[in-house]
C-alpha positions as CSV (number, residue, x, y, z in Angstrom):
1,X,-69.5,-2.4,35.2
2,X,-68.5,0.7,34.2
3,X,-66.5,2.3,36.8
4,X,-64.8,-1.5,36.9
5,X,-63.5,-0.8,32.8
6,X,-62.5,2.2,34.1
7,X,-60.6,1.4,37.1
8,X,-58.8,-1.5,34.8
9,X,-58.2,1.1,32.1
10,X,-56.2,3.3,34.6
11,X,-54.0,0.3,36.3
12,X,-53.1,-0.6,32.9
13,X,-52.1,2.8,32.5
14,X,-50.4,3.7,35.2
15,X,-48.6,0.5,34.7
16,X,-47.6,1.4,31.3
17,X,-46.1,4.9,32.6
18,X,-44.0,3.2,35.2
19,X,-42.5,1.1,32.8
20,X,-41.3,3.8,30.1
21,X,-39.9,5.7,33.4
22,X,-38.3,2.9,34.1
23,X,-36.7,1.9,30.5
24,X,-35.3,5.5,30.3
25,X,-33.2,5.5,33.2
26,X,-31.3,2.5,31.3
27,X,-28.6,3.0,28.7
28,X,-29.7,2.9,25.3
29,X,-28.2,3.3,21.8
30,X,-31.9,4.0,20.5
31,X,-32.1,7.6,19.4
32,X,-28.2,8.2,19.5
33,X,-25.8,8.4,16.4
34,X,-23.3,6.5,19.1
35,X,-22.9,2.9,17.5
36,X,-23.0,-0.1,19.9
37,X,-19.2,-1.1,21.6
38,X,-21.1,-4.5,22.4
39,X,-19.1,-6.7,19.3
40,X,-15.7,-4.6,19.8
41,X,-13.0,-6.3,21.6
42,X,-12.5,-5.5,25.2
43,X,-9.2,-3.5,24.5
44,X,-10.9,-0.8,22.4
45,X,-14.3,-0.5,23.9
46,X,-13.2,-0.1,26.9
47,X,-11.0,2.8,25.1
48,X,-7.6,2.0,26.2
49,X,-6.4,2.2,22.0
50,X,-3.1,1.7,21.3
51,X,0.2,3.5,20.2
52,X,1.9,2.7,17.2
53,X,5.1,3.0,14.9
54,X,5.4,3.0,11.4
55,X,9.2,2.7,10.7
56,X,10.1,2.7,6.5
57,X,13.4,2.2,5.2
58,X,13.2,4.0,1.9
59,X,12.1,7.1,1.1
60,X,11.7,10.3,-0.7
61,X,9.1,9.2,-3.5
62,X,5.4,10.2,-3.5
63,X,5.2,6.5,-2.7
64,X,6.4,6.6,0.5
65,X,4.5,9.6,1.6
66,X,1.3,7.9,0.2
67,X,1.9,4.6,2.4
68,X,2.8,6.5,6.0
69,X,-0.5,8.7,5.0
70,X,-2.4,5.6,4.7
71,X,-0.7,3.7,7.5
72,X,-1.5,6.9,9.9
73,X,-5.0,7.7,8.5
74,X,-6.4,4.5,9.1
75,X,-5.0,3.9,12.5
76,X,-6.3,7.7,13.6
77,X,-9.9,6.7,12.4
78,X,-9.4,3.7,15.4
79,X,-8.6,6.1,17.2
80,X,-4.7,4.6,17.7
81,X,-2.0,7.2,18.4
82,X,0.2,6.8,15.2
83,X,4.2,8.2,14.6
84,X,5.2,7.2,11.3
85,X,9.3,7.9,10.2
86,X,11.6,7.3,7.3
87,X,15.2,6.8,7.0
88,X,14.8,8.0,3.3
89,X,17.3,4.8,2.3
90,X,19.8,5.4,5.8
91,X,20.3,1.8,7.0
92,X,21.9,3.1,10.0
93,X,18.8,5.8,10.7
94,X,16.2,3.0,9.4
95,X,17.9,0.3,12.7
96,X,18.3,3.3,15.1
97,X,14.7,4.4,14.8
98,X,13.5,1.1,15.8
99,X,16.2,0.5,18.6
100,X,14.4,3.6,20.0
101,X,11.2,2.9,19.3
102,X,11.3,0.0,21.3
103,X,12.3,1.5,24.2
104,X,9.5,3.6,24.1
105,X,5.9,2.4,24.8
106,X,4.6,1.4,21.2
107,X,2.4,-1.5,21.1
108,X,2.9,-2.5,17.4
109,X,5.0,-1.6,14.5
110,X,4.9,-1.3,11.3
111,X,8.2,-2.1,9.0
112,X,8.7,-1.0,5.9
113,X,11.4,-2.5,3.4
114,X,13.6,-4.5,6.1
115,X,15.4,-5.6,3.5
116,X,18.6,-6.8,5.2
117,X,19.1,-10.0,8.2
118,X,19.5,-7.6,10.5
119,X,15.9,-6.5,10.8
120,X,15.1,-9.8,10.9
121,X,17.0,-9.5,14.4
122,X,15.2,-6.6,15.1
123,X,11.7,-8.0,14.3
124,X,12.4,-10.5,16.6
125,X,13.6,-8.9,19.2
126,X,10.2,-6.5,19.1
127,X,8.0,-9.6,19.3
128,X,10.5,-10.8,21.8
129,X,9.5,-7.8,23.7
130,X,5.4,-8.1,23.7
131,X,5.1,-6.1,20.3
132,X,2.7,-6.8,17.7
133,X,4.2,-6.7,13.9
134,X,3.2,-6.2,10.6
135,X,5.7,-5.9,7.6
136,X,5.9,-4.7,4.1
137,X,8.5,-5.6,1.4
138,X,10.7,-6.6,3.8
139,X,13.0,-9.9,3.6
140,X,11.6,-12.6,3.7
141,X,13.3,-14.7,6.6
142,X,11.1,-12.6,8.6
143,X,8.6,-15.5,8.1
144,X,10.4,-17.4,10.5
145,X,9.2,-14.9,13.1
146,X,6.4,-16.0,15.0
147,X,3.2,-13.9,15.1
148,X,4.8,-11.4,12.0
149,X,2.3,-10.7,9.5
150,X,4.3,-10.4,5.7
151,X,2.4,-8.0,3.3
152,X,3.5,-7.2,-0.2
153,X,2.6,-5.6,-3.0
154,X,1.5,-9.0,-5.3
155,X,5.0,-8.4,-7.5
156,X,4.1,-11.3,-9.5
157,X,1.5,-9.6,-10.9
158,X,2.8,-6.2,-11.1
159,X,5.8,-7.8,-13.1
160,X,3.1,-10.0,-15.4
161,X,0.6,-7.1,-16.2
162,X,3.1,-5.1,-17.2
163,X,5.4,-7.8,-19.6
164,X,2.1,-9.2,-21.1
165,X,1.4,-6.0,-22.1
166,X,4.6,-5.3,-23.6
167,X,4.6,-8.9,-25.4
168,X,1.4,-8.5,-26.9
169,X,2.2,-4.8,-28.1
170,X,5.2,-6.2,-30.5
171,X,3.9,-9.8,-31.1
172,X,6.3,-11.3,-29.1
173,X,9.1,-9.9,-31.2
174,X,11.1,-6.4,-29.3
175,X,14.4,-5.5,-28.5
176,X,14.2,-3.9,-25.1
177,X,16.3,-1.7,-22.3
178,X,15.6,-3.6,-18.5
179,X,15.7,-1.3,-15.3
180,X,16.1,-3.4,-12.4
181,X,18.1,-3.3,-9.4
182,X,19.0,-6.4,-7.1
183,X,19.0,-6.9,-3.6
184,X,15.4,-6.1,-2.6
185,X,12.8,-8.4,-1.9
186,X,10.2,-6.8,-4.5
187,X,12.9,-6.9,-7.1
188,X,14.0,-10.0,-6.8
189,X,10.5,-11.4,-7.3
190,X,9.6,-9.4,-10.0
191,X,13.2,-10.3,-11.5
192,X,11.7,-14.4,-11.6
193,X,8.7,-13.3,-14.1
194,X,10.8,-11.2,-16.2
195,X,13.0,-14.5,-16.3
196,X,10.1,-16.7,-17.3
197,X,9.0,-14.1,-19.4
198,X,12.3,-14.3,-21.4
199,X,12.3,-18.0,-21.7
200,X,8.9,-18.4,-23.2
201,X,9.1,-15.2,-25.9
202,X,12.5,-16.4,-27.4
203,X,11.8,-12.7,-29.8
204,X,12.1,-10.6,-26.9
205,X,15.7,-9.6,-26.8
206,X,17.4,-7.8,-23.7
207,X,20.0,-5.2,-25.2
208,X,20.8,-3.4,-21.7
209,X,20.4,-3.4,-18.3
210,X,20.8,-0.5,-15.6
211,X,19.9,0.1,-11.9
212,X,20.8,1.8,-8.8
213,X,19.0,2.7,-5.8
214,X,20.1,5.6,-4.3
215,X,18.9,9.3,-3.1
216,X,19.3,10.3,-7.0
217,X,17.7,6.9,-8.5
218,X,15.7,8.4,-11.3
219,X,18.8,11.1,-12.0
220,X,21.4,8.4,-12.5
221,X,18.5,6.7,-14.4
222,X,18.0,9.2,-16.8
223,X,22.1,9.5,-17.6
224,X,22.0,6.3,-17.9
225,X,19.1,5.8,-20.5
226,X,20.7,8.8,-22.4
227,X,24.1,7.0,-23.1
228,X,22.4,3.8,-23.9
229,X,20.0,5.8,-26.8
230,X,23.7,7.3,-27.4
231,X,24.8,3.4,-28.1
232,X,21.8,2.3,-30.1
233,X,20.2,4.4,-33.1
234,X,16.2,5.1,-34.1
235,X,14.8,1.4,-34.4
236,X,17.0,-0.3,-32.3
237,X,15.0,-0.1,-28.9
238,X,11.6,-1.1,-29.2
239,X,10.9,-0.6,-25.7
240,X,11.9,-0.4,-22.0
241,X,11.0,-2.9,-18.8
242,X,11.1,-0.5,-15.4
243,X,10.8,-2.4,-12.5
244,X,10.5,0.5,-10.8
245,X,8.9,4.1,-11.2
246,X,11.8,6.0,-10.1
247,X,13.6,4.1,-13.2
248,X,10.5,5.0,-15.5
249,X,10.3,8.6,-14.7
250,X,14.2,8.6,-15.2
251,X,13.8,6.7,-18.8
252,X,11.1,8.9,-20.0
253,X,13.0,12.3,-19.3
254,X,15.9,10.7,-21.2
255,X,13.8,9.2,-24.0
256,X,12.3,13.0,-24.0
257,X,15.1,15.2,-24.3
258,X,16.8,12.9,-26.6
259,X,13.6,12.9,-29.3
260,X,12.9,9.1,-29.4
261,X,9.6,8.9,-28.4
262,X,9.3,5.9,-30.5
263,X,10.3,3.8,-27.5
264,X,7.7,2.9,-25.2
265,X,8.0,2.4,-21.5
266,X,6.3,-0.2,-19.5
267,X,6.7,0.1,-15.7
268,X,5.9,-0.7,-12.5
269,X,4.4,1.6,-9.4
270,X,2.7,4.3,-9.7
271,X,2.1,8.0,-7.6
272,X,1.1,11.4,-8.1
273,X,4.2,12.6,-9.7
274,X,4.3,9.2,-12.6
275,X,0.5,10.6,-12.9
276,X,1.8,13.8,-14.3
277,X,5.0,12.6,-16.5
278,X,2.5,9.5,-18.2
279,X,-0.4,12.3,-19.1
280,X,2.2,14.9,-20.3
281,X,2.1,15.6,-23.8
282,X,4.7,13.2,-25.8
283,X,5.4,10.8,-23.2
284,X,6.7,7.9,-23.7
285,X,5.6,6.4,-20.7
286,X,2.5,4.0,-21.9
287,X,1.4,1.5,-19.2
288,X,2.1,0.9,-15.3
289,X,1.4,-2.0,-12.8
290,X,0.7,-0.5,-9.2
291,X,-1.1,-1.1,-6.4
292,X,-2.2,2.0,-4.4
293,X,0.2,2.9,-1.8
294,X,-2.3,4.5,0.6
295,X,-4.2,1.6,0.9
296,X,-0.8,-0.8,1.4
297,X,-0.5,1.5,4.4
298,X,-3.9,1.2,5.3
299,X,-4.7,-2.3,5.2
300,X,-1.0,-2.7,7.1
301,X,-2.9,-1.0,10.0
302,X,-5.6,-3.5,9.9
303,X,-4.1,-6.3,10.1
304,X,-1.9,-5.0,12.8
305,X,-5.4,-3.7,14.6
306,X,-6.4,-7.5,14.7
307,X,-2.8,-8.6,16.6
308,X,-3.5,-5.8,19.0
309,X,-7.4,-7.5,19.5
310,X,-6.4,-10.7,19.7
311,X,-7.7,-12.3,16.6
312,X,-6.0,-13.9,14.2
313,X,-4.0,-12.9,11.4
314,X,-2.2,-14.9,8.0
315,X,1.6,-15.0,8.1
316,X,1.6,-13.4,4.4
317,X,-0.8,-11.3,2.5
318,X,-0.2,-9.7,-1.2
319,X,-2.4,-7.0,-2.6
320,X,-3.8,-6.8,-5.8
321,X,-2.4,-5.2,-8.6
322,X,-3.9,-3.0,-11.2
323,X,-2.5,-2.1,-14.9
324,X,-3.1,1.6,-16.0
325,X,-2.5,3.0,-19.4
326,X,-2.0,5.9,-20.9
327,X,-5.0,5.9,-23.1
328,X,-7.4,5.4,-20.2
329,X,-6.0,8.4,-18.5
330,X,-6.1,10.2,-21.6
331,X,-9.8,9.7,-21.8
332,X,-10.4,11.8,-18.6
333,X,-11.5,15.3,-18.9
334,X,-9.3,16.8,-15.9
335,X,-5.8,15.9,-14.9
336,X,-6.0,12.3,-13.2
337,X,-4.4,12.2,-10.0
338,X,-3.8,9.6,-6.6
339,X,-7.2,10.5,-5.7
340,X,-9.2,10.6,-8.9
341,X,-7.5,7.8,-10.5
342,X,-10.2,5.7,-9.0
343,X,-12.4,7.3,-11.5
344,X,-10.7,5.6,-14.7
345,X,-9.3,2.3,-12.9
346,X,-12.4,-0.1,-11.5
347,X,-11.3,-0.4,-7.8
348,X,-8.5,1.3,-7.2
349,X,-8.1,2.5,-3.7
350,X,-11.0,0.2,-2.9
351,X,-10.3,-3.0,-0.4
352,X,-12.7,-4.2,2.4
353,X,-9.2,-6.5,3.1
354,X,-8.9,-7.2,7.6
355,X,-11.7,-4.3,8.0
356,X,-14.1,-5.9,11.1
357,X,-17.1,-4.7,11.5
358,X,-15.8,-3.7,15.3
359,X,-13.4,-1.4,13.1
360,X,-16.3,0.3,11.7
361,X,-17.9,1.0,14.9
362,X,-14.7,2.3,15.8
363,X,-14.3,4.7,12.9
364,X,-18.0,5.7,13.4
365,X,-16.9,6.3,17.3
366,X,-13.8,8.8,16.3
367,X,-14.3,10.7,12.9
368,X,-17.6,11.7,13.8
């Protein structure tokens, strides 16, 4: 009886040894910091990636260098190949680049502030081609595109944060200086509030208007701001509406130099140099409505990612905007910056917006 317990014992043994040889000759993810490629789609796992082009009008700003970084960081971390360029407000560079770019072997684009029809041609004529395309703040008509993704920042919102702000400040009742500059998607949007706005606060009276967009925006800004305080004495301007922050950074210097800080700025946008002007001592600058710039570029190059896979995509997407005040940044006990300015505003720089879990297997795969 014994020797039969025994002779059992050591077939179930032996049996048990051939079958861990046998499991580690297969491939296993057990053990290894290498996630599982079984849920990412057959073009990545099989690690073909992709090339891609950001292309961006404008340029210049700490906004623009914020939005490539974003665009190009994301898309490294999937391990795409990523060549970002700006015509720094050249229409005839911003049309060239892309002409070239098609040429070349990009799989998808990303445009930045097509803001006239002919980049709708060219948009169309890169899908026409095989390419996959995202845009941002570009015109509109390029929703008649097929298969084009438009994002923008939600300029709605920016433009409502900021005028509800400035309405409940001076109880509905202010005599203010508008920045704005037509002929750009964003602006024109962000125009309609400040319309509404106007029509249901009868108090809120607009004395001046200024805007230009050029290589000098926040220069001709500030000459501009100066000969209007020249125009209107202490009291007369309650505050100032800047669609934009190259027209806010402009407006403060001028408000600055010329000793009236008792006007008050309200803007739109924000970056790393409007960080530094709002926090300096005496500024004038109180709140801005902005949406991170780094993650517009980033969440551009996720939504793109899902064209390249194969998975569907909306035809428009907004991101959501934040206000940020003076006061709050105030409170901090270190110059607030792009990076820490998380640390005062709840989610900024935060979106889980188009990122598949395949993406984080991916970004797990090539930033290790």
């Amino acid at each position: 009886m014994k020797n039969w317990i025994k002779g059992l014992f050591l077939t179930a043994l032996a049996f048990s040894l051939i079958l861990t040889g046998c499991s580690n000759n297969q491939p296993t993810n057990q053990g290894s910091n290498e996630p599982s490629f079984d849920n990412v789609p057959e073009r990545f796992s099989n690690g073909e990636g992709a090339k891609i082009k950001v292309i961006r009008k404008i340029g210049g700003d700490d906004h623009t260098t914020q939005f490539l970084a974003g665009a190009k960081e994301e898309g490294e971390a999937l391990g795409f190949e990523v060549d970002v360029f700006t015509a720094n407000g050249d229409t005839a560079k911003f049309h060239d680049a892309i002409e070239q770019a098609l040429n070349q072997d990009f799989d998808g684009f990303i445009i930045s502030h097509g803001d006239d029809a002919a980049t709708v041609d060219a948009v169309k004529k890169l899908t026409e081609n095989g390419k996959s395309v995202v845009t941002f703040d570009s015109n509109p008509d390029i929703a008649t595109v097929s298969g084009v993704t438009l994002t923008s920042q939600d300029d709605e919102a920016l433009a409502q944060l900021a005028l509800d702000q400035l309405v409940a400040d001076y109880n509905g009742e202010a005599n203010i200086v508008y920045l704005w500059v037509d002929g750009f998607p964003p602006m024109v949007r962000r125009n309609a509030v400040y319309q509404q706005v106007l029509i249901e606060n009868s108090g809120i009276n607009e004395l001046e208007r200024f805007g230009v967009a050029s290589s000098d925006t926040s220069v001709q800004t500030q000459n501009a701001v100066a000969a209007m305080l020249n125009k209107h004495g202490k009291g007369e301007i309650d505050a100032i509406f800047a669609t934009w922050d190259a027209f806010a950074i402009g407006a403060a210097r001028a408000i600055k130099e010329a000793g009236r800080d008792e006007i008050k700025i309200y803007g739109i946008d924000v970056s790393n140099a409007d960080l530094q002007e709002i926090q300096s001592e005496g500024s004038s600058w109180e709140y801005t409505a902005a949406v991170d710039p780094k993650l517009i570029g980033a969440v551009n190059m996720r939504i793109l990612a899902k064209k390249l896979a194969g998975e569907e995509t909306p035809d428009t997407y907004d991101l959501e905007a934040s206000l940020i005040s003076q006061e709050a940044l105030q409170t901090a006990t270190e110059p607030v910056n792009m990076v820490n300015l998380a640390d005062i505003v709840d989610g900024w720089g935060v979106s889980t917006a188009f990122e598949e879990e395949w993406m984080k297997v991916l970004k797990a795969h090539y930033t290790k």
